[in-house]
N, C-alpha and C positions, 0 to 999 in steps of 0.2 A: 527539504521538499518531500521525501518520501514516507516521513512522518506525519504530513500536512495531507497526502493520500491516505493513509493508513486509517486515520483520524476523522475523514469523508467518509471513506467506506463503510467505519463502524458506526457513525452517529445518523449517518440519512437515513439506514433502511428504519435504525430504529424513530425516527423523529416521524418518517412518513406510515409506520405503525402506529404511534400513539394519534397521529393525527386523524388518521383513520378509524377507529377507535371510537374517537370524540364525535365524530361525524355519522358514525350508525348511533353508538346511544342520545343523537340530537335529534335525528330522525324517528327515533322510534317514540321520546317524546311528544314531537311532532304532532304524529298520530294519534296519540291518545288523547293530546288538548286540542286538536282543530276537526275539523270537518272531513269528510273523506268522500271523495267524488269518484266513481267506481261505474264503467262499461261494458259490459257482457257484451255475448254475443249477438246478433239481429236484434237485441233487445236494451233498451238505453238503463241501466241498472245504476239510478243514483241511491248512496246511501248517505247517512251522515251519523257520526258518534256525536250525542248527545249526552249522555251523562247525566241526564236530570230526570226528576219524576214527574211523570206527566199524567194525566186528573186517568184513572181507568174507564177502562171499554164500556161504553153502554150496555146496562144487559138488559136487550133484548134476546127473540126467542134464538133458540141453538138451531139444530138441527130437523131438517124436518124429516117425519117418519117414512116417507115415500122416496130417501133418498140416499144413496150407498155413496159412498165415498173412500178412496184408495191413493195412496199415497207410494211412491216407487223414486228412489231414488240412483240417475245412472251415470252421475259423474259426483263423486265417488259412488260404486253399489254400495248397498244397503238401506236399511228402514230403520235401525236401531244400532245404539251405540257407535255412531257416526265418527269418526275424523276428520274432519272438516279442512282442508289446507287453506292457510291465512293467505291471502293474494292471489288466490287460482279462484276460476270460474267453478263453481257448484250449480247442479243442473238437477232436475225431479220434474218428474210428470205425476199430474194428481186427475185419476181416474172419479168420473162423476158417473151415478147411473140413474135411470128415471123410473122407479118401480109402482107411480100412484098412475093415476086417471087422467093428468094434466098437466100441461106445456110447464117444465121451469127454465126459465132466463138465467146465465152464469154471466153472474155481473163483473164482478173483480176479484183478484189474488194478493195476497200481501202476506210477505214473511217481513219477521225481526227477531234482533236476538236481547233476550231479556234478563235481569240478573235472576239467576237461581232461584235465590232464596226472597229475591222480594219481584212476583211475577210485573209489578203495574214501575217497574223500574227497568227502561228503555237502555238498552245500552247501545245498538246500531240498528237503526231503522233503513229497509228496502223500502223500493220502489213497489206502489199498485197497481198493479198492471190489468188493465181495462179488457173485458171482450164481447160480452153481450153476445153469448152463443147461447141459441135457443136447442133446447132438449125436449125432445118429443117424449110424449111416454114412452115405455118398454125400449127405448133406444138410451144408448150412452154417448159418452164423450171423453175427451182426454185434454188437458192443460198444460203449457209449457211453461214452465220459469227457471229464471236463471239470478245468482246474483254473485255478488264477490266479496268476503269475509277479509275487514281490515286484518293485513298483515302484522300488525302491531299486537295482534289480540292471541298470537300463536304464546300456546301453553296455557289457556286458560279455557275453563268452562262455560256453557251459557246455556240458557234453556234456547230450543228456537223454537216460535210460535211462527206456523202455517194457517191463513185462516180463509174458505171461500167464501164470497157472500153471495146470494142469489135471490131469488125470487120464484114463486107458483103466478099462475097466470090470474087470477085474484089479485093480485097487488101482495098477500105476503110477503114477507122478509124476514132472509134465513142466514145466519152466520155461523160456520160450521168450523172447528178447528179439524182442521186436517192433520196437524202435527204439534204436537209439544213435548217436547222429550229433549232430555239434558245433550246436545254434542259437546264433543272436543276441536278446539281449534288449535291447529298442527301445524308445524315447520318447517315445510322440504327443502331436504338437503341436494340440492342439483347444481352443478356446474360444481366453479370453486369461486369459494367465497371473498370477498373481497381480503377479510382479516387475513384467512388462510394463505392469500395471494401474498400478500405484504410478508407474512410470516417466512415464507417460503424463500420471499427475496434479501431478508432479514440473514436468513442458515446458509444460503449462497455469497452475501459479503463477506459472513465470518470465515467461511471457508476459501472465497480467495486471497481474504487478510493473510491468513495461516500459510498458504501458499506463497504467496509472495515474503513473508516474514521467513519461512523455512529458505526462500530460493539465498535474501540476503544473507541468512547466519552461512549456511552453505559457501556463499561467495568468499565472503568474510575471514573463514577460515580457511578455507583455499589458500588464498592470500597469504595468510601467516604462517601455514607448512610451508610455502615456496620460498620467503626472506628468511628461514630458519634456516631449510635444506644449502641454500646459496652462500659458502663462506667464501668471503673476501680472500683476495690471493695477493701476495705479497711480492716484491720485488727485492732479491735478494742481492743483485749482481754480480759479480766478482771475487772469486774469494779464494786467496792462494792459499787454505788450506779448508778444503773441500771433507777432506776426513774429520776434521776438527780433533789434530791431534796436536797435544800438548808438548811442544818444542822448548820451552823454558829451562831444561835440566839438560838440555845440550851445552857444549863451548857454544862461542858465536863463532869460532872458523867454523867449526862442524857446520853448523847452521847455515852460516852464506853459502859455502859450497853444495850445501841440499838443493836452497832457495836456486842457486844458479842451475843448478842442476832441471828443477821440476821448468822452469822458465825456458831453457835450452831447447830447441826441440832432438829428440829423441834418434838415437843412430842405432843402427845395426851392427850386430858383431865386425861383418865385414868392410862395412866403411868405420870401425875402430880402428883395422889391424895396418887398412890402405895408409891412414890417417900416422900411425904409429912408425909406420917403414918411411914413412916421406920425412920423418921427425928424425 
């Protein structure tokens, strides 16, 4: 029975480690072959990984020259050389300013993250987020966006493309990249992780095994000093000659008169002499 415990102890934590195991590298599979459907804050931030190349951007005009554009990034800070955490909400405010003679309309926002080395090769596509804020001349403006970086993508590079489109009160049409530059996407380490969990309850079995295996060998050997120390006691009874002296080289008168003798109980000089005068 105690070896049927011993036996539990060792083989679950490790059976619910490997199982565990199988279960983050199924998930993170997952992610990279399906769709990823992703919530920000106040703002509905659907993405999805695609994987495929899709026909490039129209090119129309860029930027227009009446129009400054500023990019500020405040969940994580920075504008360059980014860390990006895979599954956390990333947040940027992109500063517009209006420097010509005429009203422009800021029509829509849209980031994605694109492979490196081949820019018209999509790898997760954000949400466009709509605002049709009018900019007067010599006034500016500022823009919220928010999205959330599939978790699956942590450790790997991507270019992300930032791009506003807008418009001049003419009907032009103007698409400006706001950002393109290489980030990294990152893997915070918070809380404790589930492997690390299992692992932990993994070092805690072996160590009560070891416990309780020390307590039996312990027991065990208790045990065997005490039937050791414990010698059987013998019954000897009776025994007319308690000195264990060798009578054989006597007469046998000698001898009976001993034997009567030690048998007799024992008198004192003075009930000798009483004994001798009565005689």
């Amino acid at each position: 029975m105690k070896f049927h415990i011993w036996l539990t102890l060792l083989v679950l934590p490790a059976a619910i480690l490997f199982a565990s195991n199988n279960g983050l590298a199924r998930a993170e599979d997952d992610v990279d072959d399906e769709g990823v459907d992703v919530e920000g804050e106040d703002l509905e931030v659907e993405t999805s990984v695609t994987g495929d190349e899709e026909p490039a951007e129209p090119t129309g005009p860029g930027a227009s020259p009446d129009a400054d554009t500023t990019i500020l990034f405040t969940n994580p800070v920075g504008t360059s050389n980014l860390d990006l955490p895979g599954g956390k909400l990333v947040e940027f405010l992109v500063g517009f300013t209006n420097k010509g003679k005429q009203d422009f309309v800021l029509e829509t926002l849209d980031a994605s993250f694109r492979y490196p080395m081949e820019f018209t090769f999509y790898i997760q596509n954000f949400s466009t987020l709509a605002y049709s804020r009018l900019v007067k001349p010599g006034h500016e403006a500022t823009l919220a966006y928010s999205f959330i970086p599939a978790e699956g993508f942590a450790g790997r590079p991507f270019s992300l493309s930032v791009n506003l489109n807008y418009r001049d009160a003419s009907g032009g049409f103007f698409r400006e990249a706001v950002y393109n530059e290489t980030v990294q996407v990152i893997e915070l380490e918070e809380g404790l992780d589930g492997e690390v969990f299992f692992m932990y309850v993994f070092l805690a079995a072996c160590v009560v095994l070891l416990l309780v295996g020390g307590q039996q060998l312990l027991v065990s050997v208790g045990k065997k000093r005490g039937h050791i120390s414990r010698k059987p006691q013998v019954e000897t009874g009776t025994n007319d000659n308690p000195n264990d002296v060798n009578y054989d080289w006597l007469p046998k008168d000698a001898l009976k008169n001993l034997n009567n003798q030690q048998r007799s109980p024992k008198q004192s000089p003075r009930q000798r002499k009483v004994k001798r005068s009565d005689d």
